[in-house]
N, C-alpha and C positions, 0 to 999 in steps of 0.2 A: 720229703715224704708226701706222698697225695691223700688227700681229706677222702672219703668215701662217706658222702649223704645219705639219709634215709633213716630206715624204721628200726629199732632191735626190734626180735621178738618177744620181748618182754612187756614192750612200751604198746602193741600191737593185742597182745595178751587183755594188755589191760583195760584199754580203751573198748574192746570187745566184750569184755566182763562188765563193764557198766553200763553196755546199749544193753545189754540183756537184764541184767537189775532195773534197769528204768521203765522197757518195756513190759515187765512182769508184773511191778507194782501200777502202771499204766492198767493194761488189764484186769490187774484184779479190783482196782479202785471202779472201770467201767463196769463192771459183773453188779457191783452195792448200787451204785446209780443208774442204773436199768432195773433193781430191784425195787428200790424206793421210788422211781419213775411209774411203775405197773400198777404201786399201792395206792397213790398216788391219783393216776389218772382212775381207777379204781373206785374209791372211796369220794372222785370228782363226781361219776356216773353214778352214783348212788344217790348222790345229793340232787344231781340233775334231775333222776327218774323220781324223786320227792318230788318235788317240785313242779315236773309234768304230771304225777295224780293230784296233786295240788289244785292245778290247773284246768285237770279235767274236770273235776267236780268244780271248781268257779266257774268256770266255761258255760256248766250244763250238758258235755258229751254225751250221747246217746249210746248206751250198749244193747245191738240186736234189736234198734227199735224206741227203746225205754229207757228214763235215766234211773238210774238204778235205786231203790229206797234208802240203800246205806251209804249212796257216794261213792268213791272210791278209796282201794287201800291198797299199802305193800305186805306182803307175809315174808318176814324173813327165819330164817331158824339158824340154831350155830351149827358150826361144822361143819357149812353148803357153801359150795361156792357159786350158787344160783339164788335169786331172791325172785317174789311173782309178784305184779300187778296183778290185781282182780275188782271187777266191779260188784258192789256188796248187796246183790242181787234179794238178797232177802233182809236185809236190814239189820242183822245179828253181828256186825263189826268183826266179822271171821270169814276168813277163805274155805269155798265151800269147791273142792274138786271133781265132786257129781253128784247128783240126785234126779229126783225125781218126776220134779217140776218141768216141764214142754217149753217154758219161756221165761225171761229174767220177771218180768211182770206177773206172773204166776208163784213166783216164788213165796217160800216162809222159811223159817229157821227149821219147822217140821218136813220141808217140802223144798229141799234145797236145789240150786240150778247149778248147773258146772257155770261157774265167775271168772277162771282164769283167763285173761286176756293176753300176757305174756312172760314168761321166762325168762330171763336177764343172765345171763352167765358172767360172771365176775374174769379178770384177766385169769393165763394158768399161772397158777402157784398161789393164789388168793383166798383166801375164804373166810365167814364170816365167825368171830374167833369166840366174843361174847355181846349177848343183850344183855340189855339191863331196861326195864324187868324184861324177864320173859316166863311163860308158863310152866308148867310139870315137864313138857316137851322141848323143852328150851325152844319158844317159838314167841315171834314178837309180830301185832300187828297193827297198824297205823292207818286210820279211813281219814280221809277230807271228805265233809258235807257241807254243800252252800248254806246259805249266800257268803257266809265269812270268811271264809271256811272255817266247819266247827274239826278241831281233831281229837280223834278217839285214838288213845293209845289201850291198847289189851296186851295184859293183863293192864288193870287202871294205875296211870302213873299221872305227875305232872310234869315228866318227859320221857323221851326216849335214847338211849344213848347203844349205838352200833360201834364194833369194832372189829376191824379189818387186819389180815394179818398176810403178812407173805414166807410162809414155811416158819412161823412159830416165831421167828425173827425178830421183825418190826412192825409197829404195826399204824393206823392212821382211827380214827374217832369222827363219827356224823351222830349229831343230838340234834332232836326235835322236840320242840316244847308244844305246849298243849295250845300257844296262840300261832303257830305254825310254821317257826323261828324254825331255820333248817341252818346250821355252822356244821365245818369241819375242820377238826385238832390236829 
């Protein structure tokens, strides 16, 4: 009798049924680490962009001319997936998005200047989930003043704690303290 080699279709079945198990959980394990990847790089550029107002107020940066009475700060609020740099053009530790005032050196807290310098958009599916403190507004804001930098957290705290979230999920933590210690959790 002659042997006839090869595959059943069973054996064919089967081994076909576990490339596709494999590939499935493959995939779906890449979907969570691409998500924790975004949070991730995320909550890096948050601490980055600390860091650069940090820097601009140790520096001495000039905005429009003048460096600014208050330094510089970030405005963040929950549930944005955008946070602002602004230069604290009138001295009042708050992001002022228009007034009155012709120039940052003319400013007051009565007499405010548009201070925003830029808009930061956080990766998609990101946002920022809670401050701690933050105001009636859920809003948090953070200036550096030379030479040391002095840091102003608003509402008054002796730190700052941000929390980043990717669709309610997972999420990542940047705390700033009041001697200008920028960590992320």
């Amino acid at each position: 009798m002659k042997s006839v080699r090869g595959f059943t279709l069973l054996e064919i079945t089967v081994v076909i049924s576990i490339i596709i198990l494999l590939g499935t959980i493959f995939i779906a394990n890449y979907r969570g680490g691409e998500k924790q990847f975004a949070l991730r790089r995320s909550a890096n550029k948050l601490a980055q962009d600390l860091r650069r107002t940090q820097e601009m107020a140790m520096s001495g940066v000039l905005f429009n001319g003048v460096f600014p009475k208050g330094g510089y700060g970030i405005y963040l609020k929950e549930d944005l997936n955008s946070y602002i740099l602004f230069a604290d053009c009138d001295g009042d530790g708050e992001s002022d998005e228009n007034g009155p005032a012709l120039t940052c050196a003319d400013a007051t807290p009565e007499n405010p200047y548009p201070e925003t310098i830029e808009e930061i958009s956080l990766e998609e599916g990101i946002k920022i989930l809670t401050l701690n403190p933050h105001t009636g507004s859920k809003a948090l804001e953070i200036t550096f003043f030379p030479p040391d930098p002095t840091v102003t957290i608003n509402p008054d705290a002796s730190s700052a704690t941000i929390s980043l979230t990717f669709d309610g999920v997972s999420q990542k933590t940047v705390t700033v303290n009041k001697v200008g210690l920028i960590d992320i959790e």
